[in-house]
C-alpha positions in Angstrom: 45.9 33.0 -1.0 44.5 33.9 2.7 40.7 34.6 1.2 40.9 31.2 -0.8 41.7 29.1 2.4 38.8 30.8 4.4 37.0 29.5 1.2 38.1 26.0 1.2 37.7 26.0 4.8 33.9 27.6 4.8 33.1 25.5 1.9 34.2 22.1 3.5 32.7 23.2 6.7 29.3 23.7 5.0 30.0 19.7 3.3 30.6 18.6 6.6 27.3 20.4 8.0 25.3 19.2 5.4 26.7 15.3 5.6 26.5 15.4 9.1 22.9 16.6 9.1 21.9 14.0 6.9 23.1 11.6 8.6 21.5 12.5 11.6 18.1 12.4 9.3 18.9 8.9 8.1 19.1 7.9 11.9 16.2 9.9 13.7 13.4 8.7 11.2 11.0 6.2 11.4 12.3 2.5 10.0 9.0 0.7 9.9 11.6 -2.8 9.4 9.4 -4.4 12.6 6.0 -3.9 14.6 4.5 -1.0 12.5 5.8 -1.7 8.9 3.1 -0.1 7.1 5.8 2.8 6.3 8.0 1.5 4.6 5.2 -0.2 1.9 5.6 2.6 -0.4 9.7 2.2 -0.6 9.4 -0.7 -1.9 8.3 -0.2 -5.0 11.2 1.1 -6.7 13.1 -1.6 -5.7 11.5 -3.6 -8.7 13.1 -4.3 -12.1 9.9 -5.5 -14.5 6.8 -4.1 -15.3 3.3 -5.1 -14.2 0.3 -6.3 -15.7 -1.8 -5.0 -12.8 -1.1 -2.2 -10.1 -3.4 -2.3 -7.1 -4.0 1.2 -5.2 -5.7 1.5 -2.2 -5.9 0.9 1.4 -5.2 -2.5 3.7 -8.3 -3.8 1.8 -5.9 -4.4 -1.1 -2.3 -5.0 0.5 -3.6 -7.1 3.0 -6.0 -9.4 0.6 -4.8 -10.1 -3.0 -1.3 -12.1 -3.1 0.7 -10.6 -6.0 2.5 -13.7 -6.0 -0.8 -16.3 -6.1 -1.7 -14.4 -9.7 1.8 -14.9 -11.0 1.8 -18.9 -10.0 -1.8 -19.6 -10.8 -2.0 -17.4 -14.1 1.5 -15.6 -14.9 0.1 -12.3 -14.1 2.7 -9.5 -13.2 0.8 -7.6 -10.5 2.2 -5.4 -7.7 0.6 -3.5 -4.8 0.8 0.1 -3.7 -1.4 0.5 -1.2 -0.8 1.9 2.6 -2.9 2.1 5.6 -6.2 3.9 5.7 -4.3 5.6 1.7 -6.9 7.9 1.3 -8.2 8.9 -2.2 -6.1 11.5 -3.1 -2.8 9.9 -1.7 -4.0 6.7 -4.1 -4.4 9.0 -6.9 -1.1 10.7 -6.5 0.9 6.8 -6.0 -1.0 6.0 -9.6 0.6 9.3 -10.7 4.2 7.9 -9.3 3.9 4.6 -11.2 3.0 6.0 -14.6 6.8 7.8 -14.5 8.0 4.0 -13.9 5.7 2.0 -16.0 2.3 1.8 -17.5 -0.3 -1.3 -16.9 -2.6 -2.7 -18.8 -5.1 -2.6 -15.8 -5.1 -0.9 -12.3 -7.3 -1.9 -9.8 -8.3 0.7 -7.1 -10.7 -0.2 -3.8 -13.2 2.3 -3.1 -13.7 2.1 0.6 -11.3 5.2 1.3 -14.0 7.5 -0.8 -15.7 7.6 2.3 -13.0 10.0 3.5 -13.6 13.9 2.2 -10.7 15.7 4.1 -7.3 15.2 5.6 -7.5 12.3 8.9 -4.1 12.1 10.6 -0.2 12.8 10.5 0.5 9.3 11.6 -0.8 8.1 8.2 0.0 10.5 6.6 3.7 10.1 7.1 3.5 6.4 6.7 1.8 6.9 2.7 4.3 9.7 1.7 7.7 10.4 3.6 8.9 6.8 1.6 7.9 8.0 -1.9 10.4 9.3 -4.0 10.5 13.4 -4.5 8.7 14.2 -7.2 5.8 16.7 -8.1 3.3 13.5 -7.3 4.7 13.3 -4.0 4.7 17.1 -3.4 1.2 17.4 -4.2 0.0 14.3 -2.1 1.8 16.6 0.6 -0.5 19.6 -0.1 -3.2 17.5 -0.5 -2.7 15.6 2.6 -1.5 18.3 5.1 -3.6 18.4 8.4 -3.8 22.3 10.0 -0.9 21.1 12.0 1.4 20.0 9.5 4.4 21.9 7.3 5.5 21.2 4.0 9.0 22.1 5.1 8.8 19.3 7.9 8.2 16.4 4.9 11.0 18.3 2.7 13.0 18.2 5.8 12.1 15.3 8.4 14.9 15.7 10.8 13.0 18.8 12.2 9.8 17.1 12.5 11.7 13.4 14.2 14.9 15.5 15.4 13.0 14.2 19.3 13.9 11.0 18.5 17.6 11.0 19.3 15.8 10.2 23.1 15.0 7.0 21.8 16.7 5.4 19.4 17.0 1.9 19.2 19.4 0.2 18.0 17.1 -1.0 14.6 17.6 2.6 14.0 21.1 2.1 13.3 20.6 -1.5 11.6 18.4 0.1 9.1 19.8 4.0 8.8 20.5 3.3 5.0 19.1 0.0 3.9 16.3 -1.9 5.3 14.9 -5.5 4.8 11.9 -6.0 2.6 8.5 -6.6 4.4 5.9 -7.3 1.5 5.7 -9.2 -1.3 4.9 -6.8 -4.3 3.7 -5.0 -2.2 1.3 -7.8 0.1 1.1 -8.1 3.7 1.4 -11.5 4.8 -0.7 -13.1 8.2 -1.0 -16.7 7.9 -2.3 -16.8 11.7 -6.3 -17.4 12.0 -8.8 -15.2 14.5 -12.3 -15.6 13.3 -15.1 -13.5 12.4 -16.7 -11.9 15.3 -19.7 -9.7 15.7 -19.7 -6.6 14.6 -21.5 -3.4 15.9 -24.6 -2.0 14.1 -23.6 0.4 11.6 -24.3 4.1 12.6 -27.1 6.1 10.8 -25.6 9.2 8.4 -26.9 12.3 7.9 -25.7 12.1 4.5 -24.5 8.9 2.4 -23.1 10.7 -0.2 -19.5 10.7 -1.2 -17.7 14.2 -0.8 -17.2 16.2 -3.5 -13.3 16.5 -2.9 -13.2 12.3 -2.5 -15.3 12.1 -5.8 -13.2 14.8 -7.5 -9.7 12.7 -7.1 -11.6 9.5 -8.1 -12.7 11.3 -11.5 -8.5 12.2 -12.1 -7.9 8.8 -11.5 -10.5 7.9 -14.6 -9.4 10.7 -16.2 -5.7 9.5 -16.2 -6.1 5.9 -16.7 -8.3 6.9 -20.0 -5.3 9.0 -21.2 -2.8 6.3 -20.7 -4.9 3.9 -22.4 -5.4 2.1 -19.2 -8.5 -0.3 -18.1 -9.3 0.8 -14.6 -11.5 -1.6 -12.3 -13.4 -0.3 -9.3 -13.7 -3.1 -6.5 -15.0 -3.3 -2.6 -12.9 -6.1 -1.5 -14.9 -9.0 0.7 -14.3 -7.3 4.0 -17.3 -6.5 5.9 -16.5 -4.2 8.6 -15.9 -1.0 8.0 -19.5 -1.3 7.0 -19.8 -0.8 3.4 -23.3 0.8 3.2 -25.8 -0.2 0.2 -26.0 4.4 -0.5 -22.4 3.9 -0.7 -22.8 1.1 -3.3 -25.6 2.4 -5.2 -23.0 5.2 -6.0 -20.4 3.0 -7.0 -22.9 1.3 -9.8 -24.0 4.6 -10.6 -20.2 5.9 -11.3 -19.3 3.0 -12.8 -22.0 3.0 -15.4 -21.5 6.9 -16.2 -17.6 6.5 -16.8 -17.5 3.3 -18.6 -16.2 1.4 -16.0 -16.2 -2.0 -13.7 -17.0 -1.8 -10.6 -17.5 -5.0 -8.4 -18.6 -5.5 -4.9 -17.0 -8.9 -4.0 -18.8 -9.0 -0.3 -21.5 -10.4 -2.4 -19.3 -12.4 -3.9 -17.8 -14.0 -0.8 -19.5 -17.7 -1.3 -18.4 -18.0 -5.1 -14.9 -16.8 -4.2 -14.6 -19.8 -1.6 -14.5 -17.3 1.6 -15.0 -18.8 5.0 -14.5 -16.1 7.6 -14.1 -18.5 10.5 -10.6 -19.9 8.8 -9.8 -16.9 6.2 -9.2 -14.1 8.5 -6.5 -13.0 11.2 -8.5 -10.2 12.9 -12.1 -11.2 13.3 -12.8 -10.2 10.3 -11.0 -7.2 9.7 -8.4 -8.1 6.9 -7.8 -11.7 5.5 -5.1 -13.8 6.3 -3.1 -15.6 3.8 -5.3 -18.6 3.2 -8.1 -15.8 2.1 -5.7 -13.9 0.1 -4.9 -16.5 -2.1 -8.5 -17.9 -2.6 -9.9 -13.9 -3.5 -6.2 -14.0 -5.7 -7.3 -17.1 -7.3 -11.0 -15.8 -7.9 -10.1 -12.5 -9.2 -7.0 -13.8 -11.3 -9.3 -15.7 -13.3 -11.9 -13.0 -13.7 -8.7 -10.9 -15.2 -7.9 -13.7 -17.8 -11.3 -14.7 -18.8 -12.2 -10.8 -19.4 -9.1 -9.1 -20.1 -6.2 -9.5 -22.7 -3.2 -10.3 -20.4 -0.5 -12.4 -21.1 0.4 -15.4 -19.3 4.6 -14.9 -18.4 5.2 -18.5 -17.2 7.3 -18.9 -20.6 9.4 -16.0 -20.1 12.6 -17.2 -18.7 14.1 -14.0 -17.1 10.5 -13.2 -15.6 10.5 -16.8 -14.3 14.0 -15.8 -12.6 12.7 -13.0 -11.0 9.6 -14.5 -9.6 11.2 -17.5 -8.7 13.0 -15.4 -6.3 9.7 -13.7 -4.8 8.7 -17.3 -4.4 11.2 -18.5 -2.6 10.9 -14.9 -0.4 7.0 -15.7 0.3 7.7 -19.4 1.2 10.8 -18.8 3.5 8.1 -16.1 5.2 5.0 -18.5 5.3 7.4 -20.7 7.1 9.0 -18.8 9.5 4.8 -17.4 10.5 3.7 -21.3 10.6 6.9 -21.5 12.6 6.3 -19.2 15.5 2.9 -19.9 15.4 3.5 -23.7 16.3 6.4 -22.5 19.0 5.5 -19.8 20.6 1.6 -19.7 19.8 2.0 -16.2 18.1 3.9 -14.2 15.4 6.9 -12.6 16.8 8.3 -11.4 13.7 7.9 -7.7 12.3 4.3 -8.7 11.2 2.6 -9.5 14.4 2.0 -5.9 15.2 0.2 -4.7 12.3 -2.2 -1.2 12.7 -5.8 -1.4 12.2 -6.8 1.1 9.5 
């Protein structure tokens, strides 16, 4: 009787260890709910309940310029986004590999500006692509494949030893948002209604060598790979931004690869006049990303290239996808209002977007 209590009594202490460490996790780690919400893009995802038509992958030159919701209202396209800040190849790659256990599109879309990127960049990003994605053997292997030299695979298994220094300064979001938080995109798009435009940019520097590295290039060739097993159309684009400077070598390799694999591949900077850009009104960072005005003219532009070239089915008629997107709607006005809002009070944003990173 004696040995079974010291049981009961180790056993519940080890419950209440365990609980009580993960409950310190839940608090210490990053919330991403206002300034920097670029963390908490990939999260969102499994929060939805239909399929998609269309899954973008990529960097800010995707969440931050194609409006989900503009394809579903202009076409009844079912599109979502999951893309993260400066989401290098391989992380893209391995989030394609985390849909297709969810779902699998008829077309995925993938913006090739983070080929230029051979190796791992920073833990900052990093943790912002991968800590939100579900465990699974795509996430563990974005992990290894993401790793700087000074980071541990035991720290993303276990984050409360890499944020444990956070208990200093906690805030008191970080106890608003310890087990839920409240949703910043819209499938997956940033939204910046406010207008800064185009400035100059700096002349591009001179490589020593244009061409795409071998481990970039390799991760793109899974990505054909996979999308060719799963019966999947996938579409190569350079989105209409124009710094960083996308260089011609860089392009050249994109037709090239294209053309070898059976692909599309389009570089909408040339496009920028047909699409309706004007980077004086259509941008919120000189140029950088596009605000929403430019977002829903390249949505509107690409959503008909989709239809006119592609077998996709328009959903307007479906009455319980109409219920779910009336939703996002009303989620993506209520938004667009509050931005125009602040804007018109306070002569800035003020809400979680106004602080957005720069990737």
């Amino acid at each position: 009787m004696k040995k079974r209590k010291i049981r009961i009594i180790i056993a519940l202490f080890l419950v209440f260890t365990i609980v009580s460490m993960w409950l310190l996790q839940r608090l210490v780690v990053p919330k991403y709910n206002k300034g920097i919400v670029e963390g908490a893009f990939a999260a969102e995802y499994y929060e939805e309940t239909t399929d998609h038509d269309v899954i973008f992958i990529g960097d800010c030159e995707v969440y931050e310029n194609f409006s989900p919701i503009t394809l579903w209202q202009e076409y009844g396209i079912t599109s979502y986004i999951r893309g993260g800040a400066q989401q290098l190849v391989w992380q893209s790659y391995y989030q394609l590999e985390d849909t297709l256990r969810y779902e699998t599109p008829e077309i995925v879309v993938f913006n090739v500006l983070s080929l230029k990127y051979n190796e791992p960049q920073s833990e900052s990003y990093n943790r912002m692509n991968i800590d939100s994605m579900r465990w699974s053997s795509s996430k563990y292997n974005a992990i290894k494949a993401s790793m700087t030299e000074d980071e541990s695979m035991i720290e993303y298994m276990f984050p409360l030893l890499r944020y444990h220094s956070r208990i200093l300064d906690l805030t008191a979001d970080d106890f608003k948002y310890m087990f839920s938080s409240e949703k910043v995109t819209h499938n997956g798009y940033y939204m910046r209604v406010d207008v800064k435009p185009e400035g100059d940019f700096p002349e591009p520097d001179i490589l020593a060598d244009y061409t795409f590295g071998e481990n970039a290039m390799s991760y793109l060739d899974k990505m054909t790979e996979l999308c060719k097993e799963n019966g999947i159309e996938l579409i190569l684009i350079k989105a209409p931004i124009k710094w960083p400077y996308w260089y011609p070598e860089w392009d050249e390799q994109m037709v090239e690869y294209a053309e070898e694999n059976d692909l599309v591949y389009i570089n909408m900077i040339e496009l920028a006049d047909e699409i309706g850009l004007d980077y004086s009104t259509d941008t919120y960072d000189a140029g950088l990303h596009l605000n929403l005005s430019g977002a829903e003219k390249l949505s509107k532009y690409f959503g008909e290239y989709l239809v006119e070239n592609y077998d996709l089915e328009d959903h307007r008629n479906d009455e319980e996808l109409c219920k779910v997107y009336q939703e996002k709607i009303d989620f993506y006005n209520d938004m667009k209002e509050q931005q125009y809002y602040e804007l018109e009070t306070y002569g800035k944003l003020i809400s979680f977007g106004a602080e957005a990173i720069e990737d």
